[in-house]
C-alpha positions as CSV (number, residue, x, y, z in Angstrom):
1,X,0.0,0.0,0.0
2,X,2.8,2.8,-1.1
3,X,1.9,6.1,-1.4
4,X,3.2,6.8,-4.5
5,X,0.3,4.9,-6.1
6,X,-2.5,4.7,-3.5
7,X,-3.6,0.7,-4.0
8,X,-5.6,0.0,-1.4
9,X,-5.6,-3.8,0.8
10,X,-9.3,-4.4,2.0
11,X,-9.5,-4.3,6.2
12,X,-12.3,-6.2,7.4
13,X,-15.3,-4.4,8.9
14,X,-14.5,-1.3,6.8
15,X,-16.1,0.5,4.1
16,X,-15.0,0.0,0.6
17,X,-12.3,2.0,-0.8
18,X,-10.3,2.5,-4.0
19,X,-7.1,4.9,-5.0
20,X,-5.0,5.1,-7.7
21,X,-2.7,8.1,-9.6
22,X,-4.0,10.5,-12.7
23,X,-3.2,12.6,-14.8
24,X,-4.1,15.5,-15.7
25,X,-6.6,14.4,-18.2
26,X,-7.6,11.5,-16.6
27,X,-8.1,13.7,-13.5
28,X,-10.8,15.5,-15.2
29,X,-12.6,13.1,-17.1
30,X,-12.8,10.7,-13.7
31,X,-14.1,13.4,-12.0
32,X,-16.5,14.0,-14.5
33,X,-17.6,10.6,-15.6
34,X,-18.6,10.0,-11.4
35,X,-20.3,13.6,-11.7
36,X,-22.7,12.0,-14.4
37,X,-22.7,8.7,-12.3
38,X,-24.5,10.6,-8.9
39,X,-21.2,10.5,-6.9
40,X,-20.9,13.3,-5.2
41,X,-17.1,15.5,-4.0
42,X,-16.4,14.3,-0.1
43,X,-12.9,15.9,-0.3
44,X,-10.3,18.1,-2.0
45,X,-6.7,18.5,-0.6
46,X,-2.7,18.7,-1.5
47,X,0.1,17.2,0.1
48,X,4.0,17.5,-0.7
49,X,5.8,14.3,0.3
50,X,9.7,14.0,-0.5
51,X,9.3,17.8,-2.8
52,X,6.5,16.0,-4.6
53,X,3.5,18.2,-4.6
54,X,0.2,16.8,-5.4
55,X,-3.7,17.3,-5.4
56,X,-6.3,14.7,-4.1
57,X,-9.7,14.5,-4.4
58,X,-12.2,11.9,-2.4
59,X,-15.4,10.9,-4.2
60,X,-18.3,9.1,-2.8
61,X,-18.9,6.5,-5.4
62,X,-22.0,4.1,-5.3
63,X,-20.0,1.2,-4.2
64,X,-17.4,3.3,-2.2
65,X,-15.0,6.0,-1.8
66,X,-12.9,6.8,-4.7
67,X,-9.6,8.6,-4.3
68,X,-7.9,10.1,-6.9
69,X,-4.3,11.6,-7.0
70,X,-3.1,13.6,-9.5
71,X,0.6,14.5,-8.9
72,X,2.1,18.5,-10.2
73,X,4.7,19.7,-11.3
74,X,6.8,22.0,-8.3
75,X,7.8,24.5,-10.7
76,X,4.6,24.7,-12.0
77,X,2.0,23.2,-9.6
78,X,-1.0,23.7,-11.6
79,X,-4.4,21.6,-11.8
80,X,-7.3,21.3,-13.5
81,X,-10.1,22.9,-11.3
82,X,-13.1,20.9,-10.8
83,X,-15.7,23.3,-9.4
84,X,-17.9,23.5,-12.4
85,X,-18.5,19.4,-11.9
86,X,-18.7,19.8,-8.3
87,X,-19.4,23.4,-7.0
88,X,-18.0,22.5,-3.7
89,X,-14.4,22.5,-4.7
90,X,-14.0,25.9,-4.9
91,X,-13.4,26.8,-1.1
92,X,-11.0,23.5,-1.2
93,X,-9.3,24.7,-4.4
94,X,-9.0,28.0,-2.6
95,X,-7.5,26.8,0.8
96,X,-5.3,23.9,-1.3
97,X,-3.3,27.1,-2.9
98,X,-3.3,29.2,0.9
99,X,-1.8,26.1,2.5
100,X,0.7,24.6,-0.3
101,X,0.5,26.6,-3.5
102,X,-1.2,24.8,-5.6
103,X,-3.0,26.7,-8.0
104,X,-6.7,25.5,-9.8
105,X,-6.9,26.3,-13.6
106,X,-9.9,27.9,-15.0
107,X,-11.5,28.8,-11.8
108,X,-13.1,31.9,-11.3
109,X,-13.0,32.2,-7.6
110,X,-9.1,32.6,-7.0
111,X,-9.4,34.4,-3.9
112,X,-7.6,34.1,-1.0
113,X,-9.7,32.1,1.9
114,X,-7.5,31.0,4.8
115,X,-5.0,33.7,5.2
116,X,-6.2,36.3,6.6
117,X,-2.8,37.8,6.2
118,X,-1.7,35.5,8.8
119,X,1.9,34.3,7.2
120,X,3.3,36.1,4.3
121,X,1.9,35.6,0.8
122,X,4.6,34.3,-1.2
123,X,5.0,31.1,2.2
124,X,3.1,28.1,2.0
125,X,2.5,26.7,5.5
126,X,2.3,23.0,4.5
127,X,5.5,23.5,2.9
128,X,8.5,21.0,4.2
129,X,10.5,24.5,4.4
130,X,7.6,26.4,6.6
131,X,8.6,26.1,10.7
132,X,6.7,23.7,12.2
133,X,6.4,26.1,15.4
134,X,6.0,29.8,14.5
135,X,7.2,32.1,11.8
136,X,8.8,35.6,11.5
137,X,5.7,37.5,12.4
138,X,7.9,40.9,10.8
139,X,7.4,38.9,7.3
140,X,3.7,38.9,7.2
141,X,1.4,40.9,4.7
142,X,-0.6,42.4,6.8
143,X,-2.5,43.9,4.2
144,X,-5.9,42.2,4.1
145,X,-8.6,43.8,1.8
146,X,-11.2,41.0,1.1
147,X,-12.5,41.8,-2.1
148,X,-16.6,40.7,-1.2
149,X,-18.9,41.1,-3.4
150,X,-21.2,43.8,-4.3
151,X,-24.7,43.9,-4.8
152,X,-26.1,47.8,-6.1
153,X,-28.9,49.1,-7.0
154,X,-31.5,51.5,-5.9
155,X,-32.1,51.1,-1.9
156,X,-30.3,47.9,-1.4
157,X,-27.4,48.1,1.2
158,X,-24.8,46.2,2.8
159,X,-25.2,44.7,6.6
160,X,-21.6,43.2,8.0
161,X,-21.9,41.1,10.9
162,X,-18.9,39.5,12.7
163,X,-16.4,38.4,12.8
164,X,-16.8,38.8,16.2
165,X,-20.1,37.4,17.5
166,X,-21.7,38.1,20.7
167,X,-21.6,35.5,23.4
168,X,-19.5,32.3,22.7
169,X,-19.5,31.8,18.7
170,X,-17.0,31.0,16.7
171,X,-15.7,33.8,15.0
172,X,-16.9,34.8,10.8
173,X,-17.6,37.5,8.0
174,X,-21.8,37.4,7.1
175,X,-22.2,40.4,4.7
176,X,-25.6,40.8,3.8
177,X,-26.8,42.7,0.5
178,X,-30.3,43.3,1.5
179,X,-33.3,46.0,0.5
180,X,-35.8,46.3,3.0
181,X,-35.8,43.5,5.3
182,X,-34.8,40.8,2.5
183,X,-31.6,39.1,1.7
184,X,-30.6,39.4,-1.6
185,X,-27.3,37.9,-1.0
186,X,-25.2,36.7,1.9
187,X,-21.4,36.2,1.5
188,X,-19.9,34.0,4.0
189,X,-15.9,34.6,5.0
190,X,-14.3,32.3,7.0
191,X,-11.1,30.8,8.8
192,X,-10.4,32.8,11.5
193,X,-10.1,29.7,13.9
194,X,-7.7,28.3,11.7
195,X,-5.8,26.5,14.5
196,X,-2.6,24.8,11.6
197,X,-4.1,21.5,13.0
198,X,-2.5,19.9,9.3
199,X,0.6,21.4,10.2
200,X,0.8,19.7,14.2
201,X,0.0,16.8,12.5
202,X,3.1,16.4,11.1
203,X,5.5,13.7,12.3
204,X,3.3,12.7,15.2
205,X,3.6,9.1,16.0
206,X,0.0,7.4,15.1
207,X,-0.8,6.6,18.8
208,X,-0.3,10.7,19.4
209,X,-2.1,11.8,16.3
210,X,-5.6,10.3,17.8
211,X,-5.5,12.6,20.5
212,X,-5.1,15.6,18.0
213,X,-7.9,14.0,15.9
214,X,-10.2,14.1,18.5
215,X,-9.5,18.0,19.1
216,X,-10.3,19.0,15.6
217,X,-14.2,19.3,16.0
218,X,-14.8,19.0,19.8
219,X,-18.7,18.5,18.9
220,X,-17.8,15.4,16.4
221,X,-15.2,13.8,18.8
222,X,-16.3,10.5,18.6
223,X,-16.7,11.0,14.4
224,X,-13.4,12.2,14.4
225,X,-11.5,9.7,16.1
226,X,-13.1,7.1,14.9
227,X,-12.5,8.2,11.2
228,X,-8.4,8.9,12.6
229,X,-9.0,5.3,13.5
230,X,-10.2,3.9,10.5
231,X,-7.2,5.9,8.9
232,X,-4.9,4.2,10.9
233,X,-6.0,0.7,10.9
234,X,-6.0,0.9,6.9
235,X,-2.9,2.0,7.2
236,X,-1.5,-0.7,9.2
237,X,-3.7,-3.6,7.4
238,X,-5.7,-4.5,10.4
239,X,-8.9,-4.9,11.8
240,X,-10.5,-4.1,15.0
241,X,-12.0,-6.2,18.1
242,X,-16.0,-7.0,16.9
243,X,-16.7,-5.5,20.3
244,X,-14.6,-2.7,20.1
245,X,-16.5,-1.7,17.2
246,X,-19.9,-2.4,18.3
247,X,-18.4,0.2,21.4
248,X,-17.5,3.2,18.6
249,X,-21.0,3.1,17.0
250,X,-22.9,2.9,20.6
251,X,-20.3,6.2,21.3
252,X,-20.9,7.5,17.7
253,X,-25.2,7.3,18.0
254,X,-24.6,9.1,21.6
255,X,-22.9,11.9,20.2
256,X,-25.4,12.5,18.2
257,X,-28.3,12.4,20.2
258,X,-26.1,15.0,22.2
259,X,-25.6,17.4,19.1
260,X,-29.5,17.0,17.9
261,X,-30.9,17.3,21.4
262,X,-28.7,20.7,22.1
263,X,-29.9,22.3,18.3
264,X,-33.5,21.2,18.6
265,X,-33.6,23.6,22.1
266,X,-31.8,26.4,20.4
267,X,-33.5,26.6,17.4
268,X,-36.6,26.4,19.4
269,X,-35.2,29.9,21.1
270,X,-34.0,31.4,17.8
271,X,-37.7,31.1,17.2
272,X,-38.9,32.3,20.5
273,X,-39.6,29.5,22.6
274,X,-37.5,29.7,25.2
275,X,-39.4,26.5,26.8
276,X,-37.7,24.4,24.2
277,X,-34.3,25.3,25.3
278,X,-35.0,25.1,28.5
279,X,-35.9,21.5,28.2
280,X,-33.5,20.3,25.8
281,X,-30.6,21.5,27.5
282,X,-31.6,19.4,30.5
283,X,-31.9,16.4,28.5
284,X,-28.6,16.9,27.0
285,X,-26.5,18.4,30.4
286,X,-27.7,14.5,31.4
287,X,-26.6,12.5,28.6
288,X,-23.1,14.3,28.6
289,X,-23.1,13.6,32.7
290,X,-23.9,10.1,31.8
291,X,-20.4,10.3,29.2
292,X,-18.9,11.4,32.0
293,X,-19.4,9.1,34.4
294,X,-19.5,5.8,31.6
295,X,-16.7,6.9,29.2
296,X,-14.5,9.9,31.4
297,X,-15.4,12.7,29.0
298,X,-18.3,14.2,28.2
299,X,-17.7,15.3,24.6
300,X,-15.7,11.2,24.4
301,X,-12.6,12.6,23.6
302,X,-10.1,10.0,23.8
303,X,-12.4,6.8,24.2
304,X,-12.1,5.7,20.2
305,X,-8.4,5.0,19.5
306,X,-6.5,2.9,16.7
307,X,-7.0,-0.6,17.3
308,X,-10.1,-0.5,19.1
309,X,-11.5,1.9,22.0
310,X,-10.0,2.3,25.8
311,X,-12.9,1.5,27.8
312,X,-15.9,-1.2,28.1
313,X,-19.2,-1.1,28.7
314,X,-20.1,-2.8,32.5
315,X,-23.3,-4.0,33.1
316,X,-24.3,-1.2,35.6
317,X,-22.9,1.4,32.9
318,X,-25.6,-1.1,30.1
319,X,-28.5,-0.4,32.8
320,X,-27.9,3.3,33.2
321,X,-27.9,3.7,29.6
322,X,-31.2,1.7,28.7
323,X,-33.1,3.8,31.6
324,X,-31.5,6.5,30.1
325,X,-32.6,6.1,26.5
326,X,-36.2,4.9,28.1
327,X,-36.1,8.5,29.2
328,X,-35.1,10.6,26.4
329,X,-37.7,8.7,23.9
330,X,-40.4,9.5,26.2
331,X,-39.4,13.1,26.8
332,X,-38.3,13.7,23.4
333,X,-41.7,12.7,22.2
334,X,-43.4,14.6,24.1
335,X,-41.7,17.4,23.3
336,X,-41.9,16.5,19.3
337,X,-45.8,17.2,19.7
338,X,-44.9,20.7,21.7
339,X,-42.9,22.1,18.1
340,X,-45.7,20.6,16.0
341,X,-48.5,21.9,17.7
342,X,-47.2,25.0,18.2
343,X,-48.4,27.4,15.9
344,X,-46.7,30.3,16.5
345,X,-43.1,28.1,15.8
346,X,-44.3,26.7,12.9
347,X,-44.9,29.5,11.3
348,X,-41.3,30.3,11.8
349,X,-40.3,27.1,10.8
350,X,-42.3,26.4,7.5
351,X,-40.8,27.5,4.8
352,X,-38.3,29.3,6.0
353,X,-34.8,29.0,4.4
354,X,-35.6,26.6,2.0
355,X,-32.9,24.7,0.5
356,X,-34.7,22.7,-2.8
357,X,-33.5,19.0,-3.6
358,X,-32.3,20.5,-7.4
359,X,-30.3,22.6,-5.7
360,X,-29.0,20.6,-2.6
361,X,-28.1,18.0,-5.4
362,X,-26.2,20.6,-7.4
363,X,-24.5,21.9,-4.7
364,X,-23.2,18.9,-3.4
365,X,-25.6,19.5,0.7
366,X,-24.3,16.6,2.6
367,X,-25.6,14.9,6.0
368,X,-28.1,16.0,7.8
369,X,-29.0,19.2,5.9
370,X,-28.6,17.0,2.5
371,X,-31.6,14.7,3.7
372,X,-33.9,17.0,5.1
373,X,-33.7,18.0,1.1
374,X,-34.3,14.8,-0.2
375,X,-30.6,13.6,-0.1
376,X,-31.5,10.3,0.5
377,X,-27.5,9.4,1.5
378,X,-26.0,8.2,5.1
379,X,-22.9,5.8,5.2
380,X,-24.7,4.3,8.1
381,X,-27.1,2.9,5.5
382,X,-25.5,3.1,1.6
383,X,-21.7,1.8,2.6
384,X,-22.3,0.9,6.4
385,X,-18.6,-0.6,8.1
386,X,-19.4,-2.7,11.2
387,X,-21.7,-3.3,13.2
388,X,-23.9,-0.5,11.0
389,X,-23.8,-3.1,8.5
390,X,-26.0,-5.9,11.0
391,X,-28.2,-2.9,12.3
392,X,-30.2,-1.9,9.6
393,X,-30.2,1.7,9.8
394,X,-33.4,3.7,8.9
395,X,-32.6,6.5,6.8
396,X,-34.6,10.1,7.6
397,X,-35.0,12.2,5.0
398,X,-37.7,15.2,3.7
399,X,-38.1,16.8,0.5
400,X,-39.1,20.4,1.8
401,X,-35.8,21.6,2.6
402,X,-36.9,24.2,4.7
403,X,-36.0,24.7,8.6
404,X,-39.2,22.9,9.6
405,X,-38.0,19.7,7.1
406,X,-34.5,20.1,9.5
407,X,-35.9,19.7,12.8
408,X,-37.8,16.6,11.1
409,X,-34.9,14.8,10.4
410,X,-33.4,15.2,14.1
411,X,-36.4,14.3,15.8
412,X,-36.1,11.1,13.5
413,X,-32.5,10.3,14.1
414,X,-32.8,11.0,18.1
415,X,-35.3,8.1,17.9
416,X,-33.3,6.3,15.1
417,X,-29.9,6.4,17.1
418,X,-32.0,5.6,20.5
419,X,-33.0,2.3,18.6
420,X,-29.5,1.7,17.4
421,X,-28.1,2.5,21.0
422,X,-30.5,-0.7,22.9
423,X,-29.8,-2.9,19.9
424,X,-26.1,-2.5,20.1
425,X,-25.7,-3.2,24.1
426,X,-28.5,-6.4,23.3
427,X,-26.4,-7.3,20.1
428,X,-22.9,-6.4,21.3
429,X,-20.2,-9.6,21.3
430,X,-18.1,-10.2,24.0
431,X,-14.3,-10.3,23.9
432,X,-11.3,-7.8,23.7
433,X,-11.5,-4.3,23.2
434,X,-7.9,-3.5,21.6
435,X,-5.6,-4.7,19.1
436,X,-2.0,-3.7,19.3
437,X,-0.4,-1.9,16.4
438,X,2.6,-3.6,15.5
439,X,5.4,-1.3,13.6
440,X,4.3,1.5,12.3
441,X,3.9,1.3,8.3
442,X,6.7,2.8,6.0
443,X,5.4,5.4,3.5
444,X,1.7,4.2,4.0
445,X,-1.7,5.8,3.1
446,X,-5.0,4.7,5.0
447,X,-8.7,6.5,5.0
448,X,-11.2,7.0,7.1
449,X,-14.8,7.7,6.4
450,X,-17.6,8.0,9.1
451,X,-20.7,9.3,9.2
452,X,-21.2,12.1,11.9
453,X,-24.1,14.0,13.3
454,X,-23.5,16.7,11.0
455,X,-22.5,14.5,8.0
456,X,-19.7,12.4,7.1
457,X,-16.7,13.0,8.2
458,X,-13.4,11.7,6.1
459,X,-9.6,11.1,7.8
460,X,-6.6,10.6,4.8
461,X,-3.0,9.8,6.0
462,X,0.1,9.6,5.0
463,X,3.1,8.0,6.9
464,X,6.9,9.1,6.0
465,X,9.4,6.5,5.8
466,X,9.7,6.4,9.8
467,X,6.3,5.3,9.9
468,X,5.5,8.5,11.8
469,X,2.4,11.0,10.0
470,X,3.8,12.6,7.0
471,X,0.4,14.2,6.1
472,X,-2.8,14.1,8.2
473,X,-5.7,16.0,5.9
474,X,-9.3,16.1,8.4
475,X,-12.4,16.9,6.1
476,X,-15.7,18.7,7.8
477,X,-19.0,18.3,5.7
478,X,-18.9,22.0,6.8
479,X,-17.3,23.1,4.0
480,X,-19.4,21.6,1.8
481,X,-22.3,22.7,3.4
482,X,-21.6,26.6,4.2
483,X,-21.8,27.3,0.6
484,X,-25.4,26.2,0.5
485,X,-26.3,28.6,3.7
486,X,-26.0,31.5,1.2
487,X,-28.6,30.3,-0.7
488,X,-31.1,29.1,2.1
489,X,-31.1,32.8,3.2
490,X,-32.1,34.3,-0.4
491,X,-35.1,35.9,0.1
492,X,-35.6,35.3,3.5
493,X,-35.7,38.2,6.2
494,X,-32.5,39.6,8.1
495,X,-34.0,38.1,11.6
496,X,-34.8,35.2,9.8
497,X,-31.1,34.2,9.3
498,X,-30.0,33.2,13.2
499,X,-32.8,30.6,12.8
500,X,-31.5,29.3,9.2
501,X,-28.0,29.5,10.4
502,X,-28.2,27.1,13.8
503,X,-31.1,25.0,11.5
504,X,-27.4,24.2,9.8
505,X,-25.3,24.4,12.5
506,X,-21.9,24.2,10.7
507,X,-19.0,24.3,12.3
508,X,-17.1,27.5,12.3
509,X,-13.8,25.9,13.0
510,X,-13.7,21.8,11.9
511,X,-11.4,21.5,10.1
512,X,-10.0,24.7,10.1
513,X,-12.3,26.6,8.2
């Protein structure tokens, strides 16, 4: 499994996966032969191993993950760009160039989008050459003049919110091009969180890199180091304990039961029922004290590592959790009918930021967001890795799109995941937990792909001839999906767009945006 050609050995209990080099022309008509098939763009990233530069892209096929690798030139480190196939790119195409030069032919967005004037222009910070630890601040271009775009015309005007937010947000750029009260346009800047997580990755051991992993989102924890996992254990050509893996999907359906319950309150407040968030956040401050107490973290940082997971599940722990999930379906129900039989929160809901299947399609929406507009796609259910693959996932999905169609699909996968959570400790095998990793692979490449509360999430790493991480790229289904938030605003009114915005929930910082 070299790196220099990306051939992939099967590891049981995972998902299927395929790599291989391009070039430039087969690059583009691969990509575009899977557009016309329905696969949609998971990934876009570039590495530089041995003062070999390259660009990768991850495709969700219908029988797998793709991976394509399309190796440039370092004098001239050029690709064909492949955001008129797959919109999505562009961000990644953007940040690709910010981080390691790599520049994307014929695109028309060229702008810079991770900078921020935070190392000089003409440095790379992916580069072999660029300090692992700090930089000459003196040699940074601190000019930073965004160019956003303008929208004129008789009475319409600009409205710039952020980057600092009040309370505890995550810092980013909304400007609004509105008239009246309605969004004609919203133009989304981020990156100001960018933490150079790529960068510490570099020549971690494995064992160290899953600690790292688990940092990058801290609300997808368990997605995260799972996928890191998965990475690892391709890498290394092994499989997991069945009952350490039973354990990751049981830590995987909590975490998002944990992420759903804590929107569904807030978007409840956004639309001005404070009740809902009230509630919500009680049911969730218990099921992260229950973490806590079961699995020593509350987020589960740390509990999924390569080779298996660091803790079991006792029978007391089993017990807690079954009165547990007794509890939340009853609640949670209950609560279900409150948001639909409210009026006055429907008629925030309904309809508002609508986000049509054509266009969720076309933009490439993913996860959650992507079924509540008829994205009918979960890994969980198309290309599900054990134990997904014995538990028969149900798939939630709407077609209307709208915040209303959002809420939907968590109220489905709280009782979806709750299901999953009492088959799994009925279902779970007995027996070890851990496998040990023997020597670290030379010059290896293993993948990760899991699906997270927010969507999937994908891991891809690279080992140097140490067998230490040469190149560690995270993936978010943020990026993806931030893109799409500018169009689920159109039309809408300003107040409207707190609502739309936590309806997504992206993550501001995972990975690095």
């Amino acid at each position: 499994m070299e790196a220099n050609n990306l051939q992939f050995v099967p590891v049981p209990g995972a998902m299927p996966v395929r790599g291989t080099d391009v070039n430039a022309i087969e690059w583009l008509t691969a990509c575009r032969q899977m557009r016309d098939d329905g696969a949609r763009l998971v990934a876009l990233w570039g590495s530089e191993r041995q003062a070999t530069l390259a660009v990768h892209a991850a495709l969700a096929a219908r029988d797998g993950l793709v991976i394509l690798r399309l190796p440039l030139s370092k004098e001239q480190p050029d690709f064909p760009g492949i955001e008129e196939m797959f919109p999505a790119a562009n961000r990644m195409q953007r940040a690709a160039f910010d981080l390691l030069g790599i520049q994307a032919q014929g695109s028309d967005d060229c702008r810079r989008w991770l900078r921020h004037a935070a190392w000089d222009a003409a440095t790379f910070p992916l580069r072999a050459q660029f300090p692992e630890r700090g930089h000459d601040v003196a040699a940074r271009d601190t000019v930073d003049d965004y160019p956003f775009v303008r929208v004129e015309g008789d009475g319409v005007h600009e409205i710039p919110v952020g980057p600092v937010h009040a309370g505890t947000i995550e810092p980013g750029h909304f400007r609004f091009s509105v008239i009246g009260e309605r969004v004609l346009r919203l133009e989304e800047r981020l990156g100001y969180k960018h933490k150079g997580v790529e960068k510490c990755f570099t020549g971690m051991t494995l064992i160290d890199g899953a600690r790292l992993a688990a940092r990058v989102s801290g609300d997808s924890a368990a997605a995260y180091g799972w996928a890191y996992a998965m990475a690892v254990e391709s890498a290394c050509r092994i499989g997991v304990p069945r009952r350490a893996a039973w354990l990751r999907a049981l830590l995987l359906e909590r975490e998002r039961i944990a992420n759903h319950l804590g929107d569904l309150g807030f978007i409840g407040n956004d639309a001005g029922l404070s009740f809902g968030l009230a509630q919500f956040s009680m049911l969730k401050e218990d099921l992260l004290r229950t973490n806590a107490a079961l699995f020593g973290h509350r987020y589960l940082m740390d509990v999924i590592v390569p080779g298996g997971t660091v803790c079991d599940i006792e029978h007391n722990g089993r017990e807690r959790i079954f009165a547990e999930a007794d509890h939340l379906e009853k609640t949670v129900s209950l609560l279900r009918k409150v948001y639909d039989e409210h009026a006055g929160l429907q008629d925030r809901l309904t309809a508002c930021g609508v986000v049509s299947p054509a266009l969720a399609a076309r933009l490439g929406l993913s996860g959650l967001a992507g079924r509540a507009s008829g994205q009918a796609f979960d890994l969980r259910v198309q290309l599900p890795c054990e134990p997904y693959d014995r538990l028969d996932v149900r798939l939630a999905t709407c077609q209307a799109g709208d915040v209303a169609a959002r809420v939907a699909v968590r109220f489905d996968e709280i009782s979806e995941s709750l299901r999953i959570i009492r088959l799994a400790l009925e279902s779970m095998p007995l027996g070890e937990i851990t496998t040990s990793l023997d020597a670290p692979p030379e010059s290896a490449f293993g993948i990760g792909w899991v699906e997270g509360w927010r969507g999937d999430v994908l891991v891809a790493l690279e080992t140097d001839m140490s067998g230490r991480i040469a190149r560690c790229h995270p993936h978010d289904p943020s990026w993806q999906n931030w893109p799409v938030l500018e169009h689920a605003v159109m039309d809408n009114i300003v107040p409207d767009f707190p609502l739309i915005n936590k309806s997504f929930n992206l993550s501001y910082a995972g990975h690095d945006l």
